[in-house]
N, CA, C and O atoms as a GROMACS GRO file, in nm:
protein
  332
    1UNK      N    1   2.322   0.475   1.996
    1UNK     CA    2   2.313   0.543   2.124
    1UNK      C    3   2.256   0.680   2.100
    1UNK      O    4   2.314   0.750   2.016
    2UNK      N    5   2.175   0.717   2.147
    2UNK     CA    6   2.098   0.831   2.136
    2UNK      C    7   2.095   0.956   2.262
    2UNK      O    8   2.061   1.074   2.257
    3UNK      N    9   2.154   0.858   2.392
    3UNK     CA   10   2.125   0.964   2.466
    3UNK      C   11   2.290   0.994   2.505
    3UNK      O   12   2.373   0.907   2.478
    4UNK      N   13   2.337   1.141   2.580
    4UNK     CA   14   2.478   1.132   2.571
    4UNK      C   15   2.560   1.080   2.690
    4UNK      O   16   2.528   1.076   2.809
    5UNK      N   17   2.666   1.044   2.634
    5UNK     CA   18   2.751   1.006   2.721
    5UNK      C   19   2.847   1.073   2.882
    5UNK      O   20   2.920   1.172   2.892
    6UNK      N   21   2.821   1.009   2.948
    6UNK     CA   22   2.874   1.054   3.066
    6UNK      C   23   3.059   1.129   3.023
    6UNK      O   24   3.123   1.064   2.940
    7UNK      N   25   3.112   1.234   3.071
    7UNK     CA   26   3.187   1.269   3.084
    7UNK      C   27   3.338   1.202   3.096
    7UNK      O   28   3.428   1.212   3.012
    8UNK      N   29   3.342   1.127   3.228
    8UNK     CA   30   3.399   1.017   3.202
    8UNK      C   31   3.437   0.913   3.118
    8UNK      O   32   3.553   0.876   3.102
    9UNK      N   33   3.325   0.860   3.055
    9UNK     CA   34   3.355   0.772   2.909
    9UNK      C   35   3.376   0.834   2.794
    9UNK      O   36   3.402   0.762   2.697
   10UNK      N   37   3.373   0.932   2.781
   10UNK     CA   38   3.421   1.023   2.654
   10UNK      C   39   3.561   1.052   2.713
   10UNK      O   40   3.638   1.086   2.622
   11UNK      N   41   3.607   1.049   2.809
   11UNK     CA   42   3.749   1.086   2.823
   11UNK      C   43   3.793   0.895   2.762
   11UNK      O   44   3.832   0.833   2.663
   12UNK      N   45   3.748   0.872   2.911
   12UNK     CA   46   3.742   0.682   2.844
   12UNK      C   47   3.770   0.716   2.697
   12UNK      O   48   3.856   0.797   2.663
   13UNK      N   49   3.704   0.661   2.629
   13UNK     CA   50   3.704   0.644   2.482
   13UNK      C   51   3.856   0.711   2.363
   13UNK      O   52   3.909   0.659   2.265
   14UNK      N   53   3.878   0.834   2.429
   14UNK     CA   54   3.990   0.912   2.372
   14UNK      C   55   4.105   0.869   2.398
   14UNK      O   56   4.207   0.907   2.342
   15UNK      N   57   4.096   0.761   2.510
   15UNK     CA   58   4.272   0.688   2.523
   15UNK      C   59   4.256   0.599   2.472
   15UNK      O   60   4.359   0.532   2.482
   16UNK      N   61   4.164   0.536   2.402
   16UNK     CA   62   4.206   0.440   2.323
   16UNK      C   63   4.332   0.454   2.209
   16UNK      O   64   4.389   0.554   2.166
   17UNK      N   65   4.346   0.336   2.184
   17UNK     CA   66   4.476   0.357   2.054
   17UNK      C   67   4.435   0.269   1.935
   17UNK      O   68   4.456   0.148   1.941
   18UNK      N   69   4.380   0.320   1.833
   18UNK     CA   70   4.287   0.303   1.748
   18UNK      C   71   4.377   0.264   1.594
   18UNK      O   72   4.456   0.349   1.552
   19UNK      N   73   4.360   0.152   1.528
   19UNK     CA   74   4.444   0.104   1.427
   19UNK      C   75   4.320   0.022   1.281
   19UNK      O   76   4.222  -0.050   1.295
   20UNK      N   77   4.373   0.067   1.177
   20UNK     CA   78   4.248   0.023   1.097
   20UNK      C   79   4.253  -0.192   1.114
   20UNK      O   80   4.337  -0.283   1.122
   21UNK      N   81   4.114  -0.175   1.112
   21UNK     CA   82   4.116  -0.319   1.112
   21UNK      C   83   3.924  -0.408   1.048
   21UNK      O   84   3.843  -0.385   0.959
   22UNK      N   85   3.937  -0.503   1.158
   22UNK     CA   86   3.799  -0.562   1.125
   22UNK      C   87   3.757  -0.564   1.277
   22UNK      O   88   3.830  -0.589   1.373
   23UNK      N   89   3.601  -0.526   1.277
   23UNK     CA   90   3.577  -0.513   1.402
   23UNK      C   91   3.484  -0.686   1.464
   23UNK      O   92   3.383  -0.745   1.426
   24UNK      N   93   3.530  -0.698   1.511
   24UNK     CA   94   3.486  -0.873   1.591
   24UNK      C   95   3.311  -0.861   1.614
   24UNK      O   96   3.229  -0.952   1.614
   25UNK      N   97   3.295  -0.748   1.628
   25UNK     CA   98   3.130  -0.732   1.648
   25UNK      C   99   3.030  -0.718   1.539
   25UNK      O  100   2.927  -0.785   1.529
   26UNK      N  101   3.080  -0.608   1.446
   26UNK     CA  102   2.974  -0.558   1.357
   26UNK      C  103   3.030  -0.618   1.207
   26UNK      O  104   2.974  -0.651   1.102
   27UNK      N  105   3.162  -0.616   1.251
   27UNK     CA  106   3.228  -0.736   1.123
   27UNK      C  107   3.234  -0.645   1.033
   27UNK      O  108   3.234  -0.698   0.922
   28UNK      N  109   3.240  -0.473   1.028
   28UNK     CA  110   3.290  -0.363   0.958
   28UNK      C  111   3.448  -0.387   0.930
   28UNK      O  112   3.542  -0.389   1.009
   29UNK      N  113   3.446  -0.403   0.810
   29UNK     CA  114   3.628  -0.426   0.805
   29UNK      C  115   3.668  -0.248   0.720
   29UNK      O  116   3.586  -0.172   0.667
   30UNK      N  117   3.792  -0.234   0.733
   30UNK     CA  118   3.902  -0.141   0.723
   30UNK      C  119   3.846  -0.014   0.791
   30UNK      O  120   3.832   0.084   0.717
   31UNK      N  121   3.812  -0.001   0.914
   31UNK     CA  122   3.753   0.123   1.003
   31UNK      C  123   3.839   0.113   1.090
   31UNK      O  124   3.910   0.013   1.094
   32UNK      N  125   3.854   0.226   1.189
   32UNK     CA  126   3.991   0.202   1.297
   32UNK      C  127   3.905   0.133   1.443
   32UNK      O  128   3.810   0.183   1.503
   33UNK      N  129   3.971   0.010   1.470
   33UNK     CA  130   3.958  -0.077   1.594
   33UNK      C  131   4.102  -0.079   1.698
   33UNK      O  132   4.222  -0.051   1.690
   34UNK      N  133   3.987  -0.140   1.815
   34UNK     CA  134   4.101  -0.106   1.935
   34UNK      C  135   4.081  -0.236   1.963
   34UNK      O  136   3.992  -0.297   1.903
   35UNK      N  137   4.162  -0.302   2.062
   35UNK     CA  138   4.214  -0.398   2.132
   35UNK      C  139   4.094  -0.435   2.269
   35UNK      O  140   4.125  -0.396   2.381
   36UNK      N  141   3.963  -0.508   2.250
   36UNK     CA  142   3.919  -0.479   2.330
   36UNK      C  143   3.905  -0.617   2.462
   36UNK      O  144   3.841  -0.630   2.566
   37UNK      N  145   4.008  -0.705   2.382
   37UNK     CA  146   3.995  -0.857   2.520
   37UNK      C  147   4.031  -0.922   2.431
   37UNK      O  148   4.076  -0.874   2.327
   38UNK      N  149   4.018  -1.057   2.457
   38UNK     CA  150   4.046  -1.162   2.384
   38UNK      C  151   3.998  -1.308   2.431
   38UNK      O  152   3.996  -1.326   2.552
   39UNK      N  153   3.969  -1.386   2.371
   39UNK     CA  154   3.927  -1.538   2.362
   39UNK      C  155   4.067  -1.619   2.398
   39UNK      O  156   4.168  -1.619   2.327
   40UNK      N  157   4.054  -1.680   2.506
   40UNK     CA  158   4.153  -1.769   2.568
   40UNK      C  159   4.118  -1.961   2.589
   40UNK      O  160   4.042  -2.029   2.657
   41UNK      N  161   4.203  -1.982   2.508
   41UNK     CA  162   4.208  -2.148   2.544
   41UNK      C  163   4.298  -2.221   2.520
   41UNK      O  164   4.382  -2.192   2.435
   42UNK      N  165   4.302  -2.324   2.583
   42UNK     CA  166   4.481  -2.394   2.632
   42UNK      C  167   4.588  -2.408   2.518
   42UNK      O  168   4.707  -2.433   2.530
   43UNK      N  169   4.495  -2.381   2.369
   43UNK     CA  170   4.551  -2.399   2.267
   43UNK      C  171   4.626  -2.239   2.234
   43UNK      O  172   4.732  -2.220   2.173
   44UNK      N  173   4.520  -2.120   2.304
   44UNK     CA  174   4.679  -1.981   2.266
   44UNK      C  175   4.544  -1.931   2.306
   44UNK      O  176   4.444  -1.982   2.356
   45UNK      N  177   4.593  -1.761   2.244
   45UNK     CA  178   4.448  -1.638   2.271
   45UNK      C  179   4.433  -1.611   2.134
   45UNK      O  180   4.515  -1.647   2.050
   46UNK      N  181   4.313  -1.539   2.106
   46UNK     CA  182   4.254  -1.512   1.994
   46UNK      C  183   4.222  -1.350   2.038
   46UNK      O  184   4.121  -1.352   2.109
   47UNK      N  185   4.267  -1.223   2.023
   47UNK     CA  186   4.258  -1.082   2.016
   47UNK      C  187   4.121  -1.060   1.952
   47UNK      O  188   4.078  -1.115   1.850
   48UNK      N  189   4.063  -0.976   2.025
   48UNK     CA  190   3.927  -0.902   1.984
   48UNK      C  191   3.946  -0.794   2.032
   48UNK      O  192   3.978  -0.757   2.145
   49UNK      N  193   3.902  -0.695   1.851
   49UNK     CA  194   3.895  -0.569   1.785
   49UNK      C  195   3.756  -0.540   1.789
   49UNK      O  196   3.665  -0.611   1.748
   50UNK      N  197   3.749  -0.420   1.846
   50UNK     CA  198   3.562  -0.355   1.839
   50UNK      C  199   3.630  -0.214   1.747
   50UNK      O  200   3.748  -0.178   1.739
   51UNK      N  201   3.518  -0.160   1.690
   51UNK     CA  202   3.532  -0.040   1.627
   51UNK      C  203   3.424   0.072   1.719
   51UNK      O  204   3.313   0.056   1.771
   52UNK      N  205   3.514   0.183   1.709
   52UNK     CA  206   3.489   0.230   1.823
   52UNK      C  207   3.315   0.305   1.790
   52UNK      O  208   3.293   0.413   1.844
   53UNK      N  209   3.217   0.250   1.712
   53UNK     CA  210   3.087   0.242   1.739
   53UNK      C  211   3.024   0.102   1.878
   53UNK      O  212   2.946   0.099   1.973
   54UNK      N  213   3.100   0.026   1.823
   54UNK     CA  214   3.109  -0.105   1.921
   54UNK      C  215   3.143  -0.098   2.044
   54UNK      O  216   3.079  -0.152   2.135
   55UNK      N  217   3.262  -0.022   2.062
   55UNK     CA  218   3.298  -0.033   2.145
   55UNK      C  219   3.236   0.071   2.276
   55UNK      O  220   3.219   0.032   2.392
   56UNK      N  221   3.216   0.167   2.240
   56UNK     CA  222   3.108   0.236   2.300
   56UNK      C  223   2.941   0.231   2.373
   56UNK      O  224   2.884   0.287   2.467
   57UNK      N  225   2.904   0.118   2.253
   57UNK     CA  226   2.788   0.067   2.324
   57UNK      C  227   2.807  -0.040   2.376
   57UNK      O  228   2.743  -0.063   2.479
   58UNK      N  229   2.903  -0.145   2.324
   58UNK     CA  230   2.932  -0.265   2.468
   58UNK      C  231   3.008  -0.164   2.603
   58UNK      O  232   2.997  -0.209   2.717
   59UNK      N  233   3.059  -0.072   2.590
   59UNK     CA  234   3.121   0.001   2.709
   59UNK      C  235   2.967   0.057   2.776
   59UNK      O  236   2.955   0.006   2.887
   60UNK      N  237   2.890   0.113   2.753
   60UNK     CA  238   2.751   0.155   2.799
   60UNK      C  239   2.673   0.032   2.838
   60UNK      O  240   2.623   0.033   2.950
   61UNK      N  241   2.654  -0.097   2.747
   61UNK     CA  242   2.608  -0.170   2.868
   61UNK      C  243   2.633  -0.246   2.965
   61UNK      O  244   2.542  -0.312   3.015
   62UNK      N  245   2.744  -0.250   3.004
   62UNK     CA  246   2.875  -0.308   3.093
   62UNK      C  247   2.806  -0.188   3.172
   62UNK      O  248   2.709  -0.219   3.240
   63UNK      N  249   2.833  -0.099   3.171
   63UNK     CA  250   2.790   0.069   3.277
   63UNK      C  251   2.642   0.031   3.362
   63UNK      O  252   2.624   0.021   3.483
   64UNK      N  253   2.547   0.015   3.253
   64UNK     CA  254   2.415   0.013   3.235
   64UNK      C  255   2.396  -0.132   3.315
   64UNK      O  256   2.278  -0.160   3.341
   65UNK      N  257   2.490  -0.221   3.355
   65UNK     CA  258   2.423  -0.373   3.369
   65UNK      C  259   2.499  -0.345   3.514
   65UNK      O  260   2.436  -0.367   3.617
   66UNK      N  261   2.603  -0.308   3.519
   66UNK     CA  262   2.658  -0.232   3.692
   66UNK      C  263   2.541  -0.175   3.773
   66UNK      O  264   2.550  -0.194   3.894
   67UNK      N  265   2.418  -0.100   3.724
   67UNK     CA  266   2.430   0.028   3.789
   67UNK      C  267   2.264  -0.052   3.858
   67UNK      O  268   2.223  -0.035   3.972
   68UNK      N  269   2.190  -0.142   3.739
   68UNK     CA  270   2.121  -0.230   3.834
   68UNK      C  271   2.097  -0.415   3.751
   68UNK      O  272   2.018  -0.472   3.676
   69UNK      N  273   2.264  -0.454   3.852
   69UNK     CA  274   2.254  -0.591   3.787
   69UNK      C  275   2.145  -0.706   3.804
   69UNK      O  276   2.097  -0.711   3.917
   70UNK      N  277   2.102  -0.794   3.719
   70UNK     CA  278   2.017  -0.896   3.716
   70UNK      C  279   2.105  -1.004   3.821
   70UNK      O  280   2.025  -1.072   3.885
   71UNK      N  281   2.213  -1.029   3.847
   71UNK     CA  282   2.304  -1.066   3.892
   71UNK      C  283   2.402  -1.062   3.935
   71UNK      O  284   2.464  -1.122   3.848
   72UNK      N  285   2.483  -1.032   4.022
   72UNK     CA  286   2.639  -1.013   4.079
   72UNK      C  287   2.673  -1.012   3.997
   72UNK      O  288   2.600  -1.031   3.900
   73UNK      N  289   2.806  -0.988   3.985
   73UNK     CA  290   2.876  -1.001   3.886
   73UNK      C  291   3.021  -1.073   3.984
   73UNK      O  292   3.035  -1.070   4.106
   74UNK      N  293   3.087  -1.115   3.911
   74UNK     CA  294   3.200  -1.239   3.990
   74UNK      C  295   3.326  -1.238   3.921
   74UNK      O  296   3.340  -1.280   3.806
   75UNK      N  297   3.406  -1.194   3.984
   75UNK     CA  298   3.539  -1.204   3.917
   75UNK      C  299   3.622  -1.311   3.933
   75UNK      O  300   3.680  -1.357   4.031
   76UNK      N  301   3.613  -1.362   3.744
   76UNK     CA  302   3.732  -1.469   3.738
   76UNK      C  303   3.815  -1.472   3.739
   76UNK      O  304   3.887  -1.376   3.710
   77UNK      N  305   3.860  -1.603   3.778
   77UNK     CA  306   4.068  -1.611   3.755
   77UNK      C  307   4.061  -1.637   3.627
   77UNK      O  308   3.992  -1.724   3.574
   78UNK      N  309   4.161  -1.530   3.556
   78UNK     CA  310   4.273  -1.568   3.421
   78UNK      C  311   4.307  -1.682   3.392
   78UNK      O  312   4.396  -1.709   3.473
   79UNK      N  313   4.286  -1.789   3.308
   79UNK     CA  314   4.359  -1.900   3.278
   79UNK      C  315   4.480  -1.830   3.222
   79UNK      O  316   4.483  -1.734   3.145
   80UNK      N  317   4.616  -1.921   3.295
   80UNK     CA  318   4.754  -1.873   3.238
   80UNK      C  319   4.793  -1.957   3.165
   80UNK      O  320   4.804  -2.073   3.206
   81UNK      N  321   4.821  -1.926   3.053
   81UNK     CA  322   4.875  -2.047   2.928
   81UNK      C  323   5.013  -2.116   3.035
   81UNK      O  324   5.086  -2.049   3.108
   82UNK      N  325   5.015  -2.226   3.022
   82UNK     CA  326   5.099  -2.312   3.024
   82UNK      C  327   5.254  -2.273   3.003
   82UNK      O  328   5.268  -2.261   2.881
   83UNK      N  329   5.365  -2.250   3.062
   83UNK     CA  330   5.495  -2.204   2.954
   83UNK      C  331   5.578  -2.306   2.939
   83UNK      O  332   5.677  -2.295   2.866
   0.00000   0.00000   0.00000
Protein backbone atom coordinates (compact mmCIF):
# COMPACT_ATOMS: atom_id res chain seq x y z
CA UNK A 1 0.00 0.00 0.00
CA UNK A 2 1.55 3.10 -0.96
CA UNK A 3 -0.94 5.63 -0.63
CA UNK A 4 -2.17 6.56 3.12
CA UNK A 5 -4.70 5.42 5.00
CA UNK A 6 -7.90 7.02 5.89
CA UNK A 7 -8.07 8.08 9.54
CA UNK A 8 -10.64 5.87 10.44
CA UNK A 9 -8.85 2.60 9.51
CA UNK A 10 -5.82 3.42 11.33
CA UNK A 11 -7.95 3.81 14.39
CA UNK A 12 -9.65 0.48 12.84
CA UNK A 13 -6.48 -1.35 12.79
CA UNK A 14 -5.25 -0.35 16.54
CA UNK A 15 -8.19 -2.35 18.16
CA UNK A 16 -7.17 -5.17 16.89
CA UNK A 17 -5.82 -7.83 19.42
CA UNK A 18 -2.81 -9.13 17.84
CA UNK A 19 -1.14 -12.70 18.97
CA UNK A 20 2.00 -14.32 17.26
CA UNK A 21 0.91 -16.80 14.78
CA UNK A 22 0.72 -17.94 10.97
CA UNK A 23 -0.96 -15.67 8.75
CA UNK A 24 -3.76 -17.65 6.38
CA UNK A 25 -2.79 -15.23 3.53
CA UNK A 26 0.86 -14.61 3.07
CA UNK A 27 1.59 -17.87 5.06
CA UNK A 28 4.31 -15.60 7.18
CA UNK A 29 4.52 -17.75 10.26
CA UNK A 30 5.61 -16.44 13.93
CA UNK A 31 4.53 -12.53 13.16
CA UNK A 32 1.58 -11.20 15.29
CA UNK A 33 -2.01 -12.15 13.62
CA UNK A 34 -5.53 -11.27 14.42
CA UNK A 35 -8.68 -13.19 14.17
CA UNK A 36 -9.97 -12.18 10.90
CA UNK A 37 -13.28 -14.76 10.01
CA UNK A 38 -13.37 -18.11 9.55
CA UNK A 39 -14.29 -21.08 7.12
CA UNK A 40 -17.59 -22.74 8.12
CA UNK A 41 -18.96 -26.24 7.29
CA UNK A 42 -21.40 -28.69 8.82
CA UNK A 43 -18.37 -30.55 9.89
CA UNK A 44 -17.11 -27.34 12.58
CA UNK A 45 -15.24 -23.77 11.68
CA UNK A 46 -11.80 -23.40 10.67
CA UNK A 47 -10.37 -19.65 12.25
CA UNK A 48 -8.53 -17.35 9.87
CA UNK A 49 -5.41 -15.32 11.02
CA UNK A 50 -4.19 -12.35 8.65
CA UNK A 51 -1.04 -10.53 9.77
CA UNK A 52 -1.64 -7.23 10.11
CA UNK A 53 0.22 -6.40 6.54
CA UNK A 54 -2.78 -8.61 5.26
CA UNK A 55 -4.99 -7.51 7.01
CA UNK A 56 -4.84 -4.00 6.02
CA UNK A 57 -4.84 -4.46 2.43
CA UNK A 58 -7.76 -7.04 2.39
CA UNK A 59 -9.39 -4.22 4.81
CA UNK A 60 -8.62 -1.49 1.83
CA UNK A 61 -10.08 -3.55 -0.75
CA UNK A 62 -13.31 -4.46 0.95
CA UNK A 63 -13.28 -0.19 1.30
CA UNK A 64 -12.13 0.17 -2.32
CA UNK A 65 -14.80 -2.53 -3.80
CA UNK A 66 -17.75 -0.54 -1.51
CA UNK A 67 -17.02 2.74 -2.80
CA UNK A 68 -17.58 1.58 -6.64
CA UNK A 69 -18.89 -2.06 -6.66
CA UNK A 70 -18.80 -4.33 -9.87
CA UNK A 71 -21.76 -5.77 -8.04
CA UNK A 72 -24.10 -5.40 -4.98
CA UNK A 73 -22.97 -6.82 -2.51
CA UNK A 74 -25.66 -9.27 -0.51
CA UNK A 75 -25.78 -10.23 2.85
CA UNK A 76 -25.71 -13.81 3.89
CA UNK A 77 -27.28 -15.87 6.46
CA UNK A 78 -24.70 -17.55 8.92
CA UNK A 79 -24.92 -21.25 8.69
CA UNK A 80 -25.52 -22.29 12.49
CA UNK A 81 -23.75 -25.49 13.35
CA UNK A 82 -26.20 -27.94 14.35
CA UNK A 83 -26.22 -28.41 18.48
Amino acid sequence: MTEPLPVRLEALFTAYEYEMGLCFRCYRSNVQVTRVGEITSPDGETPLYGCQRCVQELTVMHVRAHDTPARPYVQLPRIQNPS
